[in-house]
C-alpha positions in Angstrom: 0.0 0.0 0.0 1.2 3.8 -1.2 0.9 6.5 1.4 0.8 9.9 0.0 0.7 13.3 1.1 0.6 14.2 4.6 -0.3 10.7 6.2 3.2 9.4 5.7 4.4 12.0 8.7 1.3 11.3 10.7 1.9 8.8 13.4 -1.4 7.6 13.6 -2.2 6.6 10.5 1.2 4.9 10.1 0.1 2.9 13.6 -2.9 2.0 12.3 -1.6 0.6 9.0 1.4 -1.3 11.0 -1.8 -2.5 13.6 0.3 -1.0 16.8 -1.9 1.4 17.5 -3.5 0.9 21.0 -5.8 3.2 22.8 -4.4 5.4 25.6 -0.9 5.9 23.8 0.8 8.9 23.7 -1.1 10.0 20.9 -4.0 10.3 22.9 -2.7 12.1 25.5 -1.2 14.3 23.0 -4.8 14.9 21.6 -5.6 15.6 25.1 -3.4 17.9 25.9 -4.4 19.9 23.1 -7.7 20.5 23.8 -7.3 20.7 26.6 -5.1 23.8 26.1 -7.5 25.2 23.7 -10.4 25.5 26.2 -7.5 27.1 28.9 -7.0 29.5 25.9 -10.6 30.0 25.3 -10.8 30.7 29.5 -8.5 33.2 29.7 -9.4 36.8 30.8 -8.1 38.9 27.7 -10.5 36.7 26.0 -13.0 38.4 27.2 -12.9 41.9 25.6 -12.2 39.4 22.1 -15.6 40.0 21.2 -15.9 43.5 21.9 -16.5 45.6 18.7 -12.7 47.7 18.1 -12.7 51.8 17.6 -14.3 53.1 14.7 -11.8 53.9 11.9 -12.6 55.4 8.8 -11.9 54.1 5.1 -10.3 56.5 2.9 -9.9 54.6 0.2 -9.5 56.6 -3.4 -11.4 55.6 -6.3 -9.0 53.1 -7.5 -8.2 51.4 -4.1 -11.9 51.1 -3.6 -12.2 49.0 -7.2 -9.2 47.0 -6.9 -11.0 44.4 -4.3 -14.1 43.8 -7.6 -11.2 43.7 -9.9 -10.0 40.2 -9.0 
């Protein structure tokens, strides 16, 4: 069997096609710890004012800056 791409680097795919993965590997805790640090992330106080519209700024754009974004 050919692996391509990515899943030749990725450790659990390559366990899985060898049949050595086992549940409640390091791979797991690795997924773990992960999320895990996401939601910490998600929980910390700066996070807070994230959603909190930012100052008003105004767009002066000239004519051509203004039609470069349609001209793609």
């Amino acid at each position: 069997m050919r692996i391509r791409g990515a899943s030749r680097s990725n450790p659990y795919v390559l366990q899985q096609l060898s049949g050595t993965y086992d549940a409640g590997n390091f791979l797991d805790a690795l997924w773990l710890g992960g999320n895990i640090a996401l939601g910490a992330a998600g929980l910390h106080p700066t996070m807070a004012a994230f959603g909190e519209p930012g100052p008003d700024e105004e767009l002066n754009l000239s004519p051509p800056g203004a039609a470069a974004p349609a001209a793609r």
